[in-house]
C-alpha positions as CSV (number, residue, x, y, z in Angstrom):
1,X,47.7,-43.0,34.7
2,X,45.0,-44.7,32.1
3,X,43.4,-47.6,34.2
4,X,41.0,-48.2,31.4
5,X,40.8,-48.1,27.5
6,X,38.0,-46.2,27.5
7,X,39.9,-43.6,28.9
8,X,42.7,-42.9,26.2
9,X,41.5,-39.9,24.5
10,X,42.6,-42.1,21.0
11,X,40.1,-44.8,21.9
12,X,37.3,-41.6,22.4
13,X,38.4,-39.9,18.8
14,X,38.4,-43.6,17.0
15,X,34.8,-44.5,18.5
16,X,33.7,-40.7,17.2
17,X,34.8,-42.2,14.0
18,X,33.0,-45.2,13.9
19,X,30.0,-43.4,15.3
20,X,30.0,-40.9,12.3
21,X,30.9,-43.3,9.8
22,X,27.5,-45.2,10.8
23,X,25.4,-42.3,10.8
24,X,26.9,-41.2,7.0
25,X,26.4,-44.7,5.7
26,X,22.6,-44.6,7.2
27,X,22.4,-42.5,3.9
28,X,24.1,-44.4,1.2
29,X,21.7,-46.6,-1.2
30,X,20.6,-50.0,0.0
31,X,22.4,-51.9,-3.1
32,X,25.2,-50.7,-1.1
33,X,24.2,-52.5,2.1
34,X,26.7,-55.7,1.6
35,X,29.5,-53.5,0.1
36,X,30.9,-50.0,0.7
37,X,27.9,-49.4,3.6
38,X,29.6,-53.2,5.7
39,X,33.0,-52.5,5.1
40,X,33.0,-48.7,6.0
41,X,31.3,-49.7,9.4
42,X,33.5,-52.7,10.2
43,X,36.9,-51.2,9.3
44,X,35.7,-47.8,11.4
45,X,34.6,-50.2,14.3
46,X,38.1,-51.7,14.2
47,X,39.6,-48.5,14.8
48,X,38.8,-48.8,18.5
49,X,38.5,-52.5,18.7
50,X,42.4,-53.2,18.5
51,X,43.2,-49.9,20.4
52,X,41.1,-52.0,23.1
53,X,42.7,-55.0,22.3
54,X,46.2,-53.8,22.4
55,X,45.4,-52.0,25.9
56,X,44.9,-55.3,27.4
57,X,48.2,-56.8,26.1
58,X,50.8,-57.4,28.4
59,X,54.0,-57.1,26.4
60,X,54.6,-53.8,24.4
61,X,55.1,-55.8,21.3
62,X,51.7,-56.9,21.9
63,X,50.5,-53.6,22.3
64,X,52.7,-52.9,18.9
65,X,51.4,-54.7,17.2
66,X,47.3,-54.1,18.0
67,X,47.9,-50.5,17.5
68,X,50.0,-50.8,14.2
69,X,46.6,-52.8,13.0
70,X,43.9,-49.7,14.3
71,X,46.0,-47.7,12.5
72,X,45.9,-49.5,9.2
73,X,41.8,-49.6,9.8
74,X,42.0,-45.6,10.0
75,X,43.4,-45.6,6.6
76,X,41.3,-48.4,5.4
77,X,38.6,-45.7,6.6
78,X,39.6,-42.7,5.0
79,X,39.6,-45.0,2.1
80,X,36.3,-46.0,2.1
81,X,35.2,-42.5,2.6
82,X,37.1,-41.4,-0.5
83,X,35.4,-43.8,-2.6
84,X,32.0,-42.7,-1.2
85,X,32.5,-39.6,-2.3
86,X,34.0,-40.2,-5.5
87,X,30.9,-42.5,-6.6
Protein backbone atom coordinates (compact mmCIF):
# COMPACT_ATOMS: atom_id res chain seq x y z
CA UNK A 1 0.00 0.00 0.00
CA UNK A 2 1.19 3.69 -1.11
CA UNK A 3 1.06 5.80 2.31
CA UNK A 4 2.63 8.67 0.44
CA UNK A 5 2.67 10.43 -2.98
CA UNK A 6 6.10 10.35 -3.17
CA UNK A 7 5.95 6.87 -3.33
CA UNK A 8 3.84 6.22 -6.59
CA UNK A 9 6.34 5.31 -9.04
CA UNK A 10 4.10 7.95 -11.57
CA UNK A 11 4.77 10.77 -9.23
CA UNK A 12 8.91 9.64 -9.45
CA UNK A 13 8.72 9.31 -13.56
CA UNK A 14 6.64 12.92 -13.69
CA UNK A 15 9.25 14.67 -11.26
CA UNK A 16 12.10 13.03 -13.71
CA UNK A 17 10.23 14.99 -16.22
CA UNK A 18 10.17 18.22 -14.75
CA UNK A 19 13.77 17.68 -13.60
CA UNK A 20 14.93 17.21 -17.31
CA UNK A 21 12.74 19.68 -18.77
CA UNK A 22 14.61 22.32 -16.39
CA UNK A 23 17.94 21.18 -17.17
CA UNK A 24 17.15 21.37 -21.29
CA UNK A 25 15.60 24.75 -20.98
CA UNK A 26 18.97 25.89 -18.91
CA UNK A 27 20.06 25.84 -22.62
CA UNK A 28 17.44 27.66 -24.59
CA UNK A 29 18.21 31.52 -25.46
CA UNK A 30 17.32 34.11 -22.77
CA UNK A 31 14.64 35.98 -25.14
CA UNK A 32 13.03 32.78 -24.43
CA UNK A 33 13.04 33.23 -20.60
CA UNK A 34 9.22 34.63 -20.35
CA UNK A 35 8.01 32.21 -23.11
CA UNK A 36 8.70 28.67 -24.24
CA UNK A 37 11.72 28.42 -21.29
CA UNK A 38 8.40 29.45 -18.22
CA UNK A 39 5.88 27.49 -19.75
CA UNK A 40 7.94 24.28 -20.41
CA UNK A 41 8.99 24.37 -16.69
CA UNK A 42 5.60 25.12 -15.20
CA UNK A 43 3.45 22.69 -17.33
CA UNK A 44 6.37 19.87 -16.49
CA UNK A 45 6.19 20.97 -12.75
CA UNK A 46 2.37 20.31 -12.94
CA UNK A 47 2.90 16.91 -13.95
CA UNK A 48 3.60 15.95 -10.33
CA UNK A 49 1.84 18.68 -8.66
CA UNK A 50 -1.86 17.38 -9.42
CA UNK A 51 -0.64 13.72 -9.10
CA UNK A 52 0.12 15.06 -5.47
CA UNK A 53 -2.90 16.88 -5.26
CA UNK A 54 -5.15 14.19 -6.39
CA UNK A 55 -3.37 11.73 -3.85
CA UNK A 56 -4.59 13.80 -1.04
CA UNK A 57 -8.27 13.86 -2.30
CA UNK A 58 -10.62 11.92 -0.50
CA UNK A 59 -13.28 10.98 -3.11
CA UNK A 60 -12.17 9.10 -6.30
CA UNK A 61 -13.79 11.71 -8.40
CA UNK A 62 -11.47 13.99 -6.77
CA UNK A 63 -8.63 11.97 -7.42
CA UNK A 64 -10.28 11.86 -11.20
CA UNK A 65 -10.25 14.55 -11.72
CA UNK A 66 -6.47 15.81 -10.48
CA UNK A 67 -5.07 13.05 -12.48
CA UNK A 68 -7.12 13.76 -15.71
CA UNK A 69 -5.38 17.45 -15.24
CA UNK A 70 -1.41 15.92 -14.76
CA UNK A 71 -2.14 14.12 -17.62
CA UNK A 72 -3.22 17.04 -19.82
CA UNK A 73 0.23 18.85 -18.41
CA UNK A 74 2.13 15.71 -19.89
CA UNK A 75 0.88 16.51 -23.23
CA UNK A 76 1.10 20.18 -22.74
CA UNK A 77 4.84 19.02 -22.19
CA UNK A 78 5.57 16.97 -25.01
CA UNK A 79 4.13 19.94 -26.75
CA UNK A 80 6.38 22.36 -25.71
CA UNK A 81 9.22 20.11 -26.36
CA UNK A 82 8.07 19.67 -29.98
CA UNK A 83 8.09 23.21 -30.56
CA UNK A 84 11.66 23.53 -29.01
CA UNK A 85 12.83 21.45 -31.33
CA UNK A 86 11.14 22.56 -34.34
CA UNK A 87 12.39 26.28 -33.80
Amino acid sequence: MINDFTEMPVWQKAMDVAEKCFTISENLPRKEDYALTSQLRRSAESISANIAEGFGRRTSKDKSRFYDIARGSAFETKSHLIYGLRV
